[in-house]
C-alpha positions in Angstrom: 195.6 84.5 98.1 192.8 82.7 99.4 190.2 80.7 97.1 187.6 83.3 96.8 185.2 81.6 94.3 181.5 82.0 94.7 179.8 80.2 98.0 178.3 77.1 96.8 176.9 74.1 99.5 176.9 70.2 97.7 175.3 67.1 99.6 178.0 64.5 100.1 176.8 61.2 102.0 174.4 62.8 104.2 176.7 65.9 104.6 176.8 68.9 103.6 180.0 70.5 102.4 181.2 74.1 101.6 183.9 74.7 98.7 187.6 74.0 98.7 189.3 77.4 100.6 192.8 77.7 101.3 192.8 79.3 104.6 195.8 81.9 105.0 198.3 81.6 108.3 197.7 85.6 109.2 200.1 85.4 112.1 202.8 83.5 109.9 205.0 86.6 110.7 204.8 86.3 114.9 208.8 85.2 115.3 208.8 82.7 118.2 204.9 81.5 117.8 203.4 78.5 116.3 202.3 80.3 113.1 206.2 81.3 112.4 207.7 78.2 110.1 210.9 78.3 112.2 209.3 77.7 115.3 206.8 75.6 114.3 209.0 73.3 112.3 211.4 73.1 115.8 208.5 71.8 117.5 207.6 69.2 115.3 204.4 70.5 112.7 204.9 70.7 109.3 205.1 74.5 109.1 203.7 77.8 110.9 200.1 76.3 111.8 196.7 78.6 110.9 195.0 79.0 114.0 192.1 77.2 114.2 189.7 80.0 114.7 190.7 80.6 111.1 189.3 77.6 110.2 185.5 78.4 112.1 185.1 80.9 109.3 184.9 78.2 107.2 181.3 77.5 108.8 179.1 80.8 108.6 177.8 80.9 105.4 177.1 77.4 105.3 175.2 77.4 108.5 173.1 80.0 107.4 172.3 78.6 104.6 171.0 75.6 106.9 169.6 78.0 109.5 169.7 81.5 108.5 169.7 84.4 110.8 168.5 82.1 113.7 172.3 80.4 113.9 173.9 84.0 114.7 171.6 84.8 117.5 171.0 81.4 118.9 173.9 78.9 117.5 176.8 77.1 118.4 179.9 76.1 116.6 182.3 73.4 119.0 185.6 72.4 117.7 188.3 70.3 118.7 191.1 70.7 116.6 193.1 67.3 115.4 196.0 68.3 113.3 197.5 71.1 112.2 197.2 72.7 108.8 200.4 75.4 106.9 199.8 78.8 105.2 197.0 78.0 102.2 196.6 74.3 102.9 193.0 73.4 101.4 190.0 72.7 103.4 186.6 72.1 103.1 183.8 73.0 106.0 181.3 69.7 106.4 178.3 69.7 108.8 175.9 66.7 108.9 172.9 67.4 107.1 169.8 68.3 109.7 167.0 66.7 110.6 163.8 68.1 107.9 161.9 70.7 110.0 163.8 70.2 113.0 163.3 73.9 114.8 166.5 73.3 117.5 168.8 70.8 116.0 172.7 69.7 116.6 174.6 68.3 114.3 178.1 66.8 113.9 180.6 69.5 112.2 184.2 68.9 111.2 187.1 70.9 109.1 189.1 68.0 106.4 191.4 68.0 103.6 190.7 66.6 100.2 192.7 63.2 101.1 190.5 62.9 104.2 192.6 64.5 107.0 190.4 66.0 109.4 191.9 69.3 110.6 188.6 69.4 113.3 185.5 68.0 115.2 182.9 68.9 116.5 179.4 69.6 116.3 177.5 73.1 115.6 174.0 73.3 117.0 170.7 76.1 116.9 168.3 76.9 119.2 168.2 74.6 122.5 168.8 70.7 120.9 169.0 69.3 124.7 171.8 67.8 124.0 175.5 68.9 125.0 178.2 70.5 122.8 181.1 68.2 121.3 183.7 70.7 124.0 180.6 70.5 126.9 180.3 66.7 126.9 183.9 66.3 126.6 185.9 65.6 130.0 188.5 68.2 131.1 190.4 66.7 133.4 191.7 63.5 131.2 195.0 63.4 132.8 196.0 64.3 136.9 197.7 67.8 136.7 200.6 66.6 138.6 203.2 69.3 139.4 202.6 72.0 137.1 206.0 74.3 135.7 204.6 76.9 132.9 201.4 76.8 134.7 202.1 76.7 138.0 200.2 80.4 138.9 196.9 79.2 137.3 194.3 78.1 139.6 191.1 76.3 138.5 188.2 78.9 139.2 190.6 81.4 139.3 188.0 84.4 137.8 189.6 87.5 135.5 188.5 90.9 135.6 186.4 92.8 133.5 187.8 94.3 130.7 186.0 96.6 127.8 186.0 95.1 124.6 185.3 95.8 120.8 186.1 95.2 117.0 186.7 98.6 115.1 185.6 98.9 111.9 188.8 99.0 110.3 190.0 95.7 112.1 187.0 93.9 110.5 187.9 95.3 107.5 191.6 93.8 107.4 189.5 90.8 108.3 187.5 90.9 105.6 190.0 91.3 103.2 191.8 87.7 104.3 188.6 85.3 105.4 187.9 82.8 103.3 184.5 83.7 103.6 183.6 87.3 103.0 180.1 87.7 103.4 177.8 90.2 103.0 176.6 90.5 106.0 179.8 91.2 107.2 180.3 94.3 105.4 177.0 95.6 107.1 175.0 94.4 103.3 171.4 93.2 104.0 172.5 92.7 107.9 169.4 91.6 109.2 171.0 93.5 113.0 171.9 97.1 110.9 175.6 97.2 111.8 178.0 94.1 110.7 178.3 90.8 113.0 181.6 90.1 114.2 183.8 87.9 112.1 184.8 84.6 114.0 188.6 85.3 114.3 188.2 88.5 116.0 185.1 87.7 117.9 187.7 84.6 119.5 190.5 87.6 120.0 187.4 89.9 121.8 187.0 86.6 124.3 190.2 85.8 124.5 193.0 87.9 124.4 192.8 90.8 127.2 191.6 87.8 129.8 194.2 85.6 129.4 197.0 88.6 129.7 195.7 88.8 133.4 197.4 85.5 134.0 199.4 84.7 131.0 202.8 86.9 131.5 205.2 84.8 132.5 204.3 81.7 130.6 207.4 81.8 128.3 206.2 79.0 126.1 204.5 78.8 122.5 200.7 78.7 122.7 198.0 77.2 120.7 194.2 76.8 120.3 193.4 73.3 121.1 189.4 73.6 121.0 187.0 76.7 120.7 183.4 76.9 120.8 181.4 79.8 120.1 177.4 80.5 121.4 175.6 82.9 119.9 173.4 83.9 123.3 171.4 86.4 122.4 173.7 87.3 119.7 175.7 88.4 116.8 178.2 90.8 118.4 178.2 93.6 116.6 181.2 95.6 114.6 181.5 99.5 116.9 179.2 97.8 119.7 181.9 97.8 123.1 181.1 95.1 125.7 182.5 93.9 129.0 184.2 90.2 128.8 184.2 88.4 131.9 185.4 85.0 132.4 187.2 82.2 134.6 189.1 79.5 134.3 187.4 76.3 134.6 190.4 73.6 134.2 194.1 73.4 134.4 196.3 70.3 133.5 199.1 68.5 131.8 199.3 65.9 128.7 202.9 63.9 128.0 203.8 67.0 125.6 201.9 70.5 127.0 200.7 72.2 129.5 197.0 73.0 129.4 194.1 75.3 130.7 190.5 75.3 130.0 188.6 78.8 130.3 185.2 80.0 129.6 184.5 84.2 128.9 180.7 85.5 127.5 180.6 88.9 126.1 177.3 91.4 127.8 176.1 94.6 125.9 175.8 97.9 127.8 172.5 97.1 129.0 174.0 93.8 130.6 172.7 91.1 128.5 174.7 88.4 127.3 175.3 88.3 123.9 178.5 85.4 123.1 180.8 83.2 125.2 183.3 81.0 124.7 184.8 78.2 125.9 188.5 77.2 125.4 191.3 74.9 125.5 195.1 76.7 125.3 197.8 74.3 125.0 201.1 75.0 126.3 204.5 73.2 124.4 206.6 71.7 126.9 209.0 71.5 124.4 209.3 74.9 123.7 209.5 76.4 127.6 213.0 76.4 129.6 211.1 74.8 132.6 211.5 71.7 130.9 215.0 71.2 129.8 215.1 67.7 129.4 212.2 68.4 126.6 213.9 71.6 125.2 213.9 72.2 121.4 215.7 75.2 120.4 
């Protein structure tokens, strides 16, 4: 099981660090995913991987401990993610201390192992800094797309539907009883909002998951996050609260080893303001997909 003990934040050359947590790989049963061992293993990682919105809710108690309510309505958390962490592999959540008084701040934030392994980087921010996200300042077309094979359908600006979205009660729950960070505000105790905010994991699936099936069906190769970043707009989505997720895709491309797209979704209440978006990068393994036989691994 995950390291539970007590949240505690310690000062660390001008960081601040949360405790040690051993994040669990939830999706470690997915057969034919990144998160199975088999599979992972075929490709080339140590083990099934823990998805790195796993690893964001490492970061909520210590930013409001920084920031307080404030981050959840009004913050950002932007993560690149570096290498790949197995099933209960310990990690510690770092941001860079703030600036004293500093009313809008950004500040660097990274994901690391005890022997210094960063598992992610990026920065998470709170109010308007005037300055750009780690994932917004970062370019997102590094390499020319070239002739694209698991991708091929996917058109930069290409916009997906609306679709109604929402975390039940009993899905945060199951949640809860994994995160390495269960707090109270999660469970709907002393939530300064009434109901529960949305935990990060599946506040990521809310943005994420019924988009991309508008253009994801015939992939046919193993997936993974690459980067997420989360804004709190005029947030926290709430546990029971439905919204409409809308969304395009804002880059498409290739690296020597996957197949990539880059898409942005926000998340609007009833009344039609925006409460979340997202922005993300989805790797495809070449390695993985029979459009590439010469790089085919099982």
């Amino acid at each position: 099981m995950t390291i539970r003990e007590e949240f505690t934040v310690t000062r660390e050359d001008g960081a601040l660090a949360g405790p040690l947590r051993q994040p669990v790989n939830t999706s470690r049963d997915a057969k034919g995913s990144i998160h199975d061992d088999a599979t992972a293993t075929r490709l080339g990682f140590r083990g099934g991987t823990v998805a790195g919105s796993i690893h964001m809710e490492l970061f909520p108690p210590l930013l409001r401990a920084v920031w307080g309510r404030r981050w959840f309505e009004r913050g950002t958390l932007s993560l690149y993610f570096l290498n790949a962490t197995t099933d209960r592999e310990a990690v510690r959540a770092f941001i860079q201390e703030p600036p004293a008084g500093a009313a809008d701040a950004q500040v660097e934030a990274w994901v690391a192992r005890d022997d210094g392994m960063q598992a992610a980087q990026g920065t998470a921010s709170v109010g308007d800094p005037g300055f750009p996200t780690s994932l917004q300042a970062r370019p997102l077309e590094r390499f020319e797309p070239g002739e694209l094979r698991i991708l091929a359908g996917v058109q930069k600006g290409h916009r997906f539907e609306p679709v109604q979205v929402r975390c039940e009660p009993a899905e945060q729950e199951r949640r809860l009883a994994v995160t390495t960070e269960p707090m109270d505000w999660y469970r709907g105790e002393g939530s300064p909002w009434g109901a529960p905010p949305v935990l990060i994991a599946p506040l990521v699936q809310m943005l994420y998951a019924k988009s991309l099936a508008q253009v994801r069906g015939g992939f046919g190769a193993v997936g993974l996050f690459g980067a997420i970043e989360i804004r709190n707009v005029n947030g926290p989505a709430l546990v029971g609260e439905t919204y409409t997720c809308t969304g395009e895709v804002i880059a498409v491309g290739q690296s020597p080893k996957t197949e990539y797209l880059w898409f942005e979704t926000g998340l609007d209440d009833a009344g039609g303001r925006r409460v979340a978006e997202m922005r993300m990068l989805l790797r495809f393994m070449k390695a993985s997909s029979g459009l590439y036989p010469e790089l085919r691994q099982g």
